[in-house]
Phi, psi and omega in degrees: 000138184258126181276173162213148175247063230229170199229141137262129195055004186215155178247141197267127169251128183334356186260316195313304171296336203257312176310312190290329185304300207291329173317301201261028188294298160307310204276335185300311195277346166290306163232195171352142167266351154274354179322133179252121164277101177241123186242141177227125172276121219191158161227147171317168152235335200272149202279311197296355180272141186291311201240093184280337163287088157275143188230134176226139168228158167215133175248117189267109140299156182275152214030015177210186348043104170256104200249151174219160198192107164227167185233145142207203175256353161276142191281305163334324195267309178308291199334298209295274167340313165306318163323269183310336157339289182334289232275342183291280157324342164290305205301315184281346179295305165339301189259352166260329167318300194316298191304326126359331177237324169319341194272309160349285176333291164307332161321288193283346172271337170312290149340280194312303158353278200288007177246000000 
């Protein structure tokens, strides 16, 4: 999986980057290594929002995009929220492909019987 790291308002500094590798490390090994991770990193400038750190990701799969978007008021914590978001959303993309060709499968031994 290819990560991109990219910031609004904000400067990505190497611990910023080595968190999100590390956040999305699991989901790296779940799908494709062509799969493209892209997190954009951002902060609120308006003072009344509290929780001003924002984290956006998207993940492109072959045939689908999985975006996810959390705030808090720590960048970390977004990053971290964000994750699981991900990882929630990898996991159920995952498990409806898998039932999706078991069912196929079954189809198809079905077929084969009745002819």
């Amino acid at each position: 999986m290819r990560i991109q790291v990219r910031g609004r308002n904000t400067q990505v500094t190497d611990e910023l980057r080595q968190h999100v590798e590390k956040r999305f490390a699991r989901i790296g090994r779940q799908v494709s290594d062509l799969a493209i991770l892209d997190v954009e990193l951002s902060e609120e400038r308006n003072p009344s929002i509290a929780e001003s750190q924002v984290a956006e990701a998207r993940l492109q799969l072959k045939g689908a995009t999985l975006k996810a978007r959390e705030a808090s008021p720590d960048m970390l914590r977004s990053i971290k929220l964000m994750a699981e978001d991900m990882r929630r959303q990898v996991k159920r993309h995952r498990e409806k492909r898998r039932k999706r060709s078991q069912t196929r499968r079954f189809a198809a031994r079905l077929r084969g019987r009745e002819a």
